[in-house]
py3Dmol code that shows the C-alpha trace and the ligand (Angstrom):
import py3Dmol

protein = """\
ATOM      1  CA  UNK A   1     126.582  78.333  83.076  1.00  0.00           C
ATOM      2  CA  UNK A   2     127.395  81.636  82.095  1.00  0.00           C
ATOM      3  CA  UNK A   3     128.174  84.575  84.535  1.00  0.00           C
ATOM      4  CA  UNK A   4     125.436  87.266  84.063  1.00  0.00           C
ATOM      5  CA  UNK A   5     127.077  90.147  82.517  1.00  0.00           C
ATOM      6  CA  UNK A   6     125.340  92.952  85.306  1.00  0.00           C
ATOM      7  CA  UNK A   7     126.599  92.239  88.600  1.00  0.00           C
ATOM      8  CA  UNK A   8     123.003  93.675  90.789  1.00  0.00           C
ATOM      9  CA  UNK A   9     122.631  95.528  93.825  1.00  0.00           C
ATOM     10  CA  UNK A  10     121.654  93.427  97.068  1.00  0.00           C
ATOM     11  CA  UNK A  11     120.459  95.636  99.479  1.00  0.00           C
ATOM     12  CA  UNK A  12     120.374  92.367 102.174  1.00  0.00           C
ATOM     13  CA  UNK A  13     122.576  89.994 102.480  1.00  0.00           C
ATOM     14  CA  UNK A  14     124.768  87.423 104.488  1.00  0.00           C
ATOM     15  CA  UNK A  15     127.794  85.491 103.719  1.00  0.00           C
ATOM     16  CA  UNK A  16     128.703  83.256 102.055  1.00  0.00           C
ATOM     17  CA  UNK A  17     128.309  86.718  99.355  1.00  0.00           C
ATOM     18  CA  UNK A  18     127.317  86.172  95.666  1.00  0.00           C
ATOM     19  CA  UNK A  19     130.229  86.594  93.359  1.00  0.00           C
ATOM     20  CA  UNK A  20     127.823  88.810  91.520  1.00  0.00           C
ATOM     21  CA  UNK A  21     126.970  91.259  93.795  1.00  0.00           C
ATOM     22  CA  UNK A  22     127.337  94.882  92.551  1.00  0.00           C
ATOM     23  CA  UNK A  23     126.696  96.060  95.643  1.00  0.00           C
ATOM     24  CA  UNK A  24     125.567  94.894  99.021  1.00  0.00           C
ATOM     25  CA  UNK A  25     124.943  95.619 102.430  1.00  0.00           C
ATOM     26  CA  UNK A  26     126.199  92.057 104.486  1.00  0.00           C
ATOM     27  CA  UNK A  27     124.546  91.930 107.606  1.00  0.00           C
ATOM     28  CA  UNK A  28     125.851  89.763 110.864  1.00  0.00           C
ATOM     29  CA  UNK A  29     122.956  88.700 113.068  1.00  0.00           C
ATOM     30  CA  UNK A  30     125.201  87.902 116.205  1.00  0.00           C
ATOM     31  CA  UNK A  31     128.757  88.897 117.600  1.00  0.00           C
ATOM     32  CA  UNK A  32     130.753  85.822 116.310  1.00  0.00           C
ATOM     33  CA  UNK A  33     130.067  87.262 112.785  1.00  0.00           C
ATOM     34  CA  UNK A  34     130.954  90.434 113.415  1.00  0.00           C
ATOM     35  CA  UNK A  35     134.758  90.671 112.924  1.00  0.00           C
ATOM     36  CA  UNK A  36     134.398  88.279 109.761  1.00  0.00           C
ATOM     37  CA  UNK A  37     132.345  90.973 108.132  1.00  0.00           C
ATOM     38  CA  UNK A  38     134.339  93.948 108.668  1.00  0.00           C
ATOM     39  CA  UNK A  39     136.928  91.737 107.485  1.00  0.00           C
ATOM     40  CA  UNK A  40     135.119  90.947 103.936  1.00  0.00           C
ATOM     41  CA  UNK A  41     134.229  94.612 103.569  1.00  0.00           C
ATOM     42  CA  UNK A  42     137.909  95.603 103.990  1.00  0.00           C
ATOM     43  CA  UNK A  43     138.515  92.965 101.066  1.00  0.00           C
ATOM     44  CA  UNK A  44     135.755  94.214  98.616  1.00  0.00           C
ATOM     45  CA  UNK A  45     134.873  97.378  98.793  1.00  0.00           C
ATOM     46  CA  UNK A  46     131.684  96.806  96.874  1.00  0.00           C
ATOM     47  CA  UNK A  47     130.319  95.287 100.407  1.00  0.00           C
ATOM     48  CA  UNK A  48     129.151  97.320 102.978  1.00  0.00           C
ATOM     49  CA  UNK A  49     129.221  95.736 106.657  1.00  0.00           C
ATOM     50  CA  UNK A  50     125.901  96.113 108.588  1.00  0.00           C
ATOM     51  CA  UNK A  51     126.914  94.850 112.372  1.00  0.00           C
ATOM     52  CA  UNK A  52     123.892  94.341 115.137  1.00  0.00           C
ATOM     53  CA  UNK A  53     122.211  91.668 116.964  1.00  0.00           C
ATOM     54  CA  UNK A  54     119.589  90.177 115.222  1.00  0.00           C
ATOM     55  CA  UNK A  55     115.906  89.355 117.916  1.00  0.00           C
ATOM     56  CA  UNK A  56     116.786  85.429 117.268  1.00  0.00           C
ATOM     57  CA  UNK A  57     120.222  85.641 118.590  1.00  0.00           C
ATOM     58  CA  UNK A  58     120.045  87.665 121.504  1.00  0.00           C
ATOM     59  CA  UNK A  59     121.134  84.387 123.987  1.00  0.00           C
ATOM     60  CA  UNK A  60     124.356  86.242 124.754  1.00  0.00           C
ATOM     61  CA  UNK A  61     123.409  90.222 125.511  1.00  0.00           C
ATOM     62  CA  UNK A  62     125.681  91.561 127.859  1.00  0.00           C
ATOM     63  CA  UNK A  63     126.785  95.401 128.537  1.00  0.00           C
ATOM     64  CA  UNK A  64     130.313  94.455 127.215  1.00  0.00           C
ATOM     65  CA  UNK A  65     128.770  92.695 123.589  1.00  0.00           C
ATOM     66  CA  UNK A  66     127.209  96.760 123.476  1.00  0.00           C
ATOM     67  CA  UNK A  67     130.621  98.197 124.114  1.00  0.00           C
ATOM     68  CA  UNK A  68     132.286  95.455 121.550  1.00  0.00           C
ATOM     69  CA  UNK A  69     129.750  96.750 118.971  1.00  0.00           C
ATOM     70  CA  UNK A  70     130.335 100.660 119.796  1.00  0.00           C
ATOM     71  CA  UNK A  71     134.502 100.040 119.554  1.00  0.00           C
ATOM     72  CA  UNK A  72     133.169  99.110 115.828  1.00  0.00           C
ATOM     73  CA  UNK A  73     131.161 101.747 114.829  1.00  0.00           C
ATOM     74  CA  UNK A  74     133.691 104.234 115.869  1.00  0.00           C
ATOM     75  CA  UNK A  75     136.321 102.168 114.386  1.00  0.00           C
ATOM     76  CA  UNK A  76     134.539 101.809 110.869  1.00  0.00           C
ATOM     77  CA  UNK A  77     132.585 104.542 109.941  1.00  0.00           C
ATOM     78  CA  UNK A  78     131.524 103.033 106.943  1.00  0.00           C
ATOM     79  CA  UNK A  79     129.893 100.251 109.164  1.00  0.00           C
ATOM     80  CA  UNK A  80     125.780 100.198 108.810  1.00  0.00           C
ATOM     81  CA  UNK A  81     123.676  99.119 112.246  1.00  0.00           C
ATOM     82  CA  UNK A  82     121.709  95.675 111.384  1.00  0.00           C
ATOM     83  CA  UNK A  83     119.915  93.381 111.129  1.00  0.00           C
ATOM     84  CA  UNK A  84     118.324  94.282 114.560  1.00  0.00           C
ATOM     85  CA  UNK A  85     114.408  94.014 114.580  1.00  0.00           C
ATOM     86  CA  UNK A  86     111.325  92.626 116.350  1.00  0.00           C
ATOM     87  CA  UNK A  87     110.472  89.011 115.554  1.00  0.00           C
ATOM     88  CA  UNK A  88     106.555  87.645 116.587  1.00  0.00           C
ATOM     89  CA  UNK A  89     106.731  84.677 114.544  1.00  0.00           C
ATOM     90  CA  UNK A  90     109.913  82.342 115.770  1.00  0.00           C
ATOM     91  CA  UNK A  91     109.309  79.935 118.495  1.00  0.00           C
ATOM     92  CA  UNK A  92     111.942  79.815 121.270  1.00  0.00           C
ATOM     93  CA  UNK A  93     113.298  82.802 120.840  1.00  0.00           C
ATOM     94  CA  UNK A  94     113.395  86.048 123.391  1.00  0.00           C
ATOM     95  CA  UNK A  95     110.643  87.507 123.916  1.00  0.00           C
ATOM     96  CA  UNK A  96     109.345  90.719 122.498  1.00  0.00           C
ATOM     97  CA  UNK A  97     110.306  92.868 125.409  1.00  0.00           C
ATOM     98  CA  UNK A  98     114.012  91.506 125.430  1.00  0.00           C
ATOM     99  CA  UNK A  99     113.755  91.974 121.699  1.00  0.00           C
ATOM    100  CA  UNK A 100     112.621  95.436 122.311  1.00  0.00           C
ATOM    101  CA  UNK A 101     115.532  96.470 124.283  1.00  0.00           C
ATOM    102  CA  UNK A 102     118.115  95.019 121.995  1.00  0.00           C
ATOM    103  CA  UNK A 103     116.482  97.290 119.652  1.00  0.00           C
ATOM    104  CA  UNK A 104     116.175 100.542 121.575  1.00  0.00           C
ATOM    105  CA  UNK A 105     119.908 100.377 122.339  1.00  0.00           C
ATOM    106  CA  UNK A 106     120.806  99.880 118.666  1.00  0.00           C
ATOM    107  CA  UNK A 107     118.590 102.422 118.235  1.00  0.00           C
ATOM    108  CA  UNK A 108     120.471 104.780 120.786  1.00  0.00           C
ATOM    109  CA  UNK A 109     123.908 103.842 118.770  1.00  0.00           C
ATOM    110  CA  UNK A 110     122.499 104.402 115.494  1.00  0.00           C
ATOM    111  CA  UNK A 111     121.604 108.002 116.968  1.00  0.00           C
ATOM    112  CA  UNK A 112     124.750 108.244 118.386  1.00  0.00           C
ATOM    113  CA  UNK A 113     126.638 107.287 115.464  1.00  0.00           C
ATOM    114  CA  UNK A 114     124.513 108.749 112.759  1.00  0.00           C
ATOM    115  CA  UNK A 115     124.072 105.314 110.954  1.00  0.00           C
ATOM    116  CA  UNK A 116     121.150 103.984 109.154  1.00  0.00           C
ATOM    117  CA  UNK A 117     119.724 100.714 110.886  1.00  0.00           C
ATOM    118  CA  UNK A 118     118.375  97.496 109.177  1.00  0.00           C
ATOM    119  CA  UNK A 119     115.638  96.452 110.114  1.00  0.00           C
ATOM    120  CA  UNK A 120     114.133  92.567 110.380  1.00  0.00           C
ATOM    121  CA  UNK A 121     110.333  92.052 111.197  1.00  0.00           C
ATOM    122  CA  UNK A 122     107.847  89.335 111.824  1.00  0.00           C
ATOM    123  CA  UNK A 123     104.040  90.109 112.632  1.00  0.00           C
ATOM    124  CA  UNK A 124     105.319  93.041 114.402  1.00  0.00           C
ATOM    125  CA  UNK A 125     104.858  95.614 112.093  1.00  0.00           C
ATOM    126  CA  UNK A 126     102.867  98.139 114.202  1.00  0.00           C
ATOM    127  CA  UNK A 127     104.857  97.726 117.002  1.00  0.00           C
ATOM    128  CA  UNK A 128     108.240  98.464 114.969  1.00  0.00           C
ATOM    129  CA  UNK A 129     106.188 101.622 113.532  1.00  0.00           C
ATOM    130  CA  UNK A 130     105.887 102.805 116.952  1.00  0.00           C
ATOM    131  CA  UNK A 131     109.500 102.171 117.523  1.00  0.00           C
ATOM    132  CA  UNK A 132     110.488 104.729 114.857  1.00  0.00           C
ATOM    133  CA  UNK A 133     108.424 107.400 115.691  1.00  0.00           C
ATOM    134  CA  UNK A 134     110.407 107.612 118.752  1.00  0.00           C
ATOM    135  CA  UNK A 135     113.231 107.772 116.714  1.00  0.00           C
ATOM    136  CA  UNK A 136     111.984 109.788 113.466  1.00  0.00           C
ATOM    137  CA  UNK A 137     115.532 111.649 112.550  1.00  0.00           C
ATOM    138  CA  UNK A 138     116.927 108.416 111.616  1.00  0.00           C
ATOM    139  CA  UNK A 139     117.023 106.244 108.411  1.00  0.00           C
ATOM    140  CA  UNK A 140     115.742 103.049 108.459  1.00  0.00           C
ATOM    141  CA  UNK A 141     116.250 100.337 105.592  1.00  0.00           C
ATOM    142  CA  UNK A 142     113.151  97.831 106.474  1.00  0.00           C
ATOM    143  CA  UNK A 143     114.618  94.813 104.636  1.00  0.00           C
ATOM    144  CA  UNK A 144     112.066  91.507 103.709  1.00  0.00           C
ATOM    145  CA  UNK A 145     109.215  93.977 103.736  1.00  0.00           C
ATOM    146  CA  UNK A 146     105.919  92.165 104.471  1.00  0.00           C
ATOM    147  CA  UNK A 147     103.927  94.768 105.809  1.00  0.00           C
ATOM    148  CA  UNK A 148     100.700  95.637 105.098  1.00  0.00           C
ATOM    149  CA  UNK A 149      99.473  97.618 101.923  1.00  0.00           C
ATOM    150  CA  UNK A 150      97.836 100.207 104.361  1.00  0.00           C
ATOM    151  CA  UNK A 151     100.971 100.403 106.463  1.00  0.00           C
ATOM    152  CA  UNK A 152     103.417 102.030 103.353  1.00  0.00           C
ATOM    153  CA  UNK A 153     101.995 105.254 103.990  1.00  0.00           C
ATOM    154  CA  UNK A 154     102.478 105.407 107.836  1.00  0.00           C
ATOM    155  CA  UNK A 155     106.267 104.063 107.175  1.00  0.00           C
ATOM    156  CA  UNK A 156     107.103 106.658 104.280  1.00  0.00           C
ATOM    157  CA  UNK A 157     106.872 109.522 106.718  1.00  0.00           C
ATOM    158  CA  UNK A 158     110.265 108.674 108.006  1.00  0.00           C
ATOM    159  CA  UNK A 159     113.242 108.063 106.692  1.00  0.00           C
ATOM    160  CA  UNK A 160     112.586 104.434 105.105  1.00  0.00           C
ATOM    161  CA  UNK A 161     113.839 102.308 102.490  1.00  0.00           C
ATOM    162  CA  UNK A 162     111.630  99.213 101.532  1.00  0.00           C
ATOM    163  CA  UNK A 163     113.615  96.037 100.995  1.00  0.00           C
ATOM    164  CA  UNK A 164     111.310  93.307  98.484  1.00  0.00           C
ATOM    165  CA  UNK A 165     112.638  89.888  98.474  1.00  0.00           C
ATOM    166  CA  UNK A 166     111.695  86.373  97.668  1.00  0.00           C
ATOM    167  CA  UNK A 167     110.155  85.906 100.727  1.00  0.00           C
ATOM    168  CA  UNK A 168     107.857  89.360 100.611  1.00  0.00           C
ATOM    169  CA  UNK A 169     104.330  88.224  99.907  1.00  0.00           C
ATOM    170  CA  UNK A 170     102.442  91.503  98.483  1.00  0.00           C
ATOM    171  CA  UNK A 171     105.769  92.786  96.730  1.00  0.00           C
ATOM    172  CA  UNK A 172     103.447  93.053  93.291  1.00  0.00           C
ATOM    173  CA  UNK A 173     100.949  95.659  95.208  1.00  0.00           C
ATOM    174  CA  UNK A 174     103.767  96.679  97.108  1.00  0.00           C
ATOM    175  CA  UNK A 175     105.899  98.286  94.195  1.00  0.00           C
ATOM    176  CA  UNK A 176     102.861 100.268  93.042  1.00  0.00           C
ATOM    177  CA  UNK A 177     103.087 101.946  96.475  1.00  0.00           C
ATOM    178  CA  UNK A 178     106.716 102.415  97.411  1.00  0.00           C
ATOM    179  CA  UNK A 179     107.965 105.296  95.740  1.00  0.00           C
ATOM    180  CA  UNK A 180     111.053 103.871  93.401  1.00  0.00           C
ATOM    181  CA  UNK A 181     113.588 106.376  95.639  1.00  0.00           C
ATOM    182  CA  UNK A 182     112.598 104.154  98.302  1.00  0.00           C
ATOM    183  CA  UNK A 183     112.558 100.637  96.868  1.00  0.00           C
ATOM    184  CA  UNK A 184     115.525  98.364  97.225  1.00  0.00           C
ATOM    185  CA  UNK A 185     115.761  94.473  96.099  1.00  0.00           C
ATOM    186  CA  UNK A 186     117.259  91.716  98.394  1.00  0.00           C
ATOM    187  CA  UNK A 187     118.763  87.784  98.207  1.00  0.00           C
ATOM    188  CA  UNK A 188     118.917  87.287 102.252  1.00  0.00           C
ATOM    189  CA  UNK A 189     121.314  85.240 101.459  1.00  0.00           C
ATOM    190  CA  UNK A 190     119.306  83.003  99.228  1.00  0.00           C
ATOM    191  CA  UNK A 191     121.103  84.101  96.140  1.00  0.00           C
ATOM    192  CA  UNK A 192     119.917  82.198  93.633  1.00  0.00           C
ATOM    193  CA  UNK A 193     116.590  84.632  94.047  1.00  0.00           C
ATOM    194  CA  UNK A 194     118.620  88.167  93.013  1.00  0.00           C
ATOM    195  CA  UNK A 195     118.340  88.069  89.319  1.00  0.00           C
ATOM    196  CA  UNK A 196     114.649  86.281  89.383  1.00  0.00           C
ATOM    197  CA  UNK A 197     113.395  89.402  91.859  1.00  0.00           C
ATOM    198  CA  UNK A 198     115.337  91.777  89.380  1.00  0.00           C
ATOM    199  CA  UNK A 199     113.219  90.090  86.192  1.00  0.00           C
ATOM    200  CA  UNK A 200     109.658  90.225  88.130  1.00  0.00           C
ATOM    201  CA  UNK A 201     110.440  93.724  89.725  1.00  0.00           C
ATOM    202  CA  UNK A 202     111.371  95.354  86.098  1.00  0.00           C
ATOM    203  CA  UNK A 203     108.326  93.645  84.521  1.00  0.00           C
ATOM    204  CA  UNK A 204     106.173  95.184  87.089  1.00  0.00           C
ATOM    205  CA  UNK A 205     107.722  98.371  86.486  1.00  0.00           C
ATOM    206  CA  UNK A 206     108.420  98.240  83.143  1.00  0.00           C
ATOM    207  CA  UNK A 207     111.917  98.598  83.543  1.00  0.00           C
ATOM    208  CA  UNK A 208     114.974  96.662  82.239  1.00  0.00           C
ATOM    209  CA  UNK A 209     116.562  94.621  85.090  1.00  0.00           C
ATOM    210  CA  UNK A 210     120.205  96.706  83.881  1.00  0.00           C
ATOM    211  CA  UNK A 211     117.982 100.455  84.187  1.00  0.00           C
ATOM    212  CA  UNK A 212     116.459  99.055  87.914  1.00  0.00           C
ATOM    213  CA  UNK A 213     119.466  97.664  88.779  1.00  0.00           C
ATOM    214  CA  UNK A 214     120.897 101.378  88.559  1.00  0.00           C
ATOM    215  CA  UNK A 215     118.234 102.595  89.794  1.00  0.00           C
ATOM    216  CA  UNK A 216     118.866  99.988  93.332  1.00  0.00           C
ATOM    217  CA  UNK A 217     122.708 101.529  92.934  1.00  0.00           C
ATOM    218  CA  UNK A 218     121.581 104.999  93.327  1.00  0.00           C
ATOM    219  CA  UNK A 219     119.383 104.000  96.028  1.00  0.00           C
ATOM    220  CA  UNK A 220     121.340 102.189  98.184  1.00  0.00           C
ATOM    221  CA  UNK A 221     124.057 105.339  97.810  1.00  0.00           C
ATOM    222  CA  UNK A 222     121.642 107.733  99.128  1.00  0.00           C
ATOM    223  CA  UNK A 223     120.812 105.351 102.262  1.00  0.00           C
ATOM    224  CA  UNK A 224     124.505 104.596 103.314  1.00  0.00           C
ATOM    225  CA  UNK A 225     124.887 108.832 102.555  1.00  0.00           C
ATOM    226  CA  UNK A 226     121.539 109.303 104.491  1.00  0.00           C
ATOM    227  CA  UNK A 227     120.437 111.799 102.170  1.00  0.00           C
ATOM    228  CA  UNK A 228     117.325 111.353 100.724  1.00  0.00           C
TER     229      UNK A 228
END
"""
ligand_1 = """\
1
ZN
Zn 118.683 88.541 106.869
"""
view = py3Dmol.view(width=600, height=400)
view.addModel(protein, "pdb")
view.setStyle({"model": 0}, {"cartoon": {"style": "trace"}})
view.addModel(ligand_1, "xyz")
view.setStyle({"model": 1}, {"stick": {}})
view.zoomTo()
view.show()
């Protein structure tokens, strides 16, 4: 097969990365990953490291995983907060107040550290909103979005970047309502699904995948700079 000749923007991903990633944000979801990913990132500097504790791997929170994880922000500036979230869906998991503290104190280093946080959700989209209007200053990339249509509006008041992805039901309302500054596209790791949500994205838009592809680049510079 023949290697697409734009490399796209991923604005969520894990490893194993996609040799065709433009650029990406590669998130860990538990402390094991996180030395492997500052690792890649120091390898390719088209990947930028997102290092947190994800709500379905929270087995192992202990004060010193927090101090492990603050040694790396401080250590790597570059270094985004993620994916920490709230999860409602998942059976077997912590529940939502454990969940909820894992995410305050992310929270507290992404304050700390002036970093913007990515976000995971299930069913828990009110709850999360809530969450960041404690924390309104910071910027918040909300990656599989699946909220609902009525629900853009309360998010865009703060500092958020919408993530669509294979797995984001509504994303063909969705991208009528997101403001393009604020839209981002994402595999999850599933990368066969990049270029596909590139094609439908652009035809919704009316955009070439090459023009929203630059348009994803440009957004995902102005999250990591904070500056929109
Ligand atoms: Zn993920």
């Amino acid at each position: 097969m023949n290697k697409p000749d734009i490399h796209y923007t991923d604005a969520h991903t894990h490893v194993p990365v996609s040799d065709t990633c433009a650029k990406c944000i590669v998130c860990s979801t538990q402390p094991q990953d996180w030395g492997n990913i500052i690792a890649l990132s120091k390898q390719h500097p088209n990947i930028i490291p997102a290092i947190g504790l994800h709500p379905w791997y929270q087995q192992d929170q202990h004060s010193d995983r927090w101090d492990q994880l603050e040694d790396i922000l401080q250590e790597h500036p570059q270094c985004l907060i993620g994916e920490a979230g709230l999860d409602k869906c998942r059976q077997g998991i912590s529940p939502i107040m454990e969940q909820q503290k894992a995410l305050n104190k992310q929270l507290e280093l992404a304050e700390k550290y002036h970093r913007p946080i990515v976000l995971h959700c299930c069913q828990a989209w009110g709850k999360l909103l809530e969450t960041i209007k404690n924390h309104s200053h910071l910027t918040y990339l909300l990656h599989g979005w699946n909220g609902s249509e009525e629900m853009i509006g309360d998010y865009l008041k703060y500092s958020t970047y919408f993530s669509l992805g294979s797995l984001s039901k509504h994303w063909d309302t969705a991208i009528r309502q997101i403001p393009i500054n604020r839209l981002l596209i994402e595999s999850d790791g599933r990368n066969e699904t990049l270029i596909p949500m590139y094609e439908k994205i652009g035809k919704g838009l009316h955009l070439s995948s090459a023009d929203l592809n630059q348009i994803m680049i440009n957004n995902l510079d102005q999250l990591i700079n904070n500056t929109l």
